[in-house]
N, C-alpha and C positions, 0 to 999 in steps of 0.2 A: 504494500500500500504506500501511496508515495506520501513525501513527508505534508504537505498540504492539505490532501486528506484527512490524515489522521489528526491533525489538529484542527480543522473543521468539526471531525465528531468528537475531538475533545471540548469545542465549544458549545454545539450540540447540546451533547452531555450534560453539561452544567449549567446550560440555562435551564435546560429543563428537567434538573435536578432542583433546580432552586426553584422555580415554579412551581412544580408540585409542590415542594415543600410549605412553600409560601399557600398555597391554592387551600391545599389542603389541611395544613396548620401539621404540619410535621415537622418541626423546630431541629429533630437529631439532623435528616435529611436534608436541610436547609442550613443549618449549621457544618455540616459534612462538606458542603458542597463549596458551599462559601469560602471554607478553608481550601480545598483543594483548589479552587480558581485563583486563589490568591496565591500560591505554589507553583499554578502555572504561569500567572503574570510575571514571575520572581524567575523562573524558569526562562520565559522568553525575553527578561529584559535582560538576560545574563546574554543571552544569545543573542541579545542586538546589538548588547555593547560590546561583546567581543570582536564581532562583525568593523564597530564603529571606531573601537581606540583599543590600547594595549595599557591602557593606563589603569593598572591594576587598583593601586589606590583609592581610587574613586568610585571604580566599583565598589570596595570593599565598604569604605565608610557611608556608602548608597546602602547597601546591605543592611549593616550593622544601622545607621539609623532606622529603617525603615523594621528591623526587630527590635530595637527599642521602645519606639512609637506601640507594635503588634502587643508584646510583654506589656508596658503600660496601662492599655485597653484591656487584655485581658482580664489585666486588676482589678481594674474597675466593675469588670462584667463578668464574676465566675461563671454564670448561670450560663453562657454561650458555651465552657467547656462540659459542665457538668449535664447537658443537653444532648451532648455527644453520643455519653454513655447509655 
């Protein structure tokens, strides 16, 4: 399956994973999904920016802010992990 494909139905996928979940008030599924979109954003921006610079650094502290920001939220909001389970 070529690579554009597959990440079409990984887009696919999670919209309408998060639909349903949303639709239907399935908070785990919704929760599930949400994180895994956010892994693939994290995913293709690794892959853009390699594409775009070499300038590791920056990526990195892109990175690490942006789990900073995620971990802080969390804090805030047990109930989005605890909904997982």
């Amino acid at each position: 399956m070529p690579y554009i494909a597959r990440n079409t139905l990984a887009i696919i996928s999670l919209v309408l994973g998060l639909f349903i979940g949303q639709v239907y008030v399935l908070n785990g599924l919704y929760n599930t999904c949400l994180t895994y979109s956010v892994l693939w954003l994290i995913e293709k921006y690794a892959e853009m920016f390699s594409k775009v610079s070499d300038n590791l650094f920056v990526f990195a502290f892109t990175i690490f802010g942006l789990m900073y920001w995620i971990a802080l939220t969390l804090n805030q909001h047990p109930e989005f992990v605890v909904s997982m389970f």
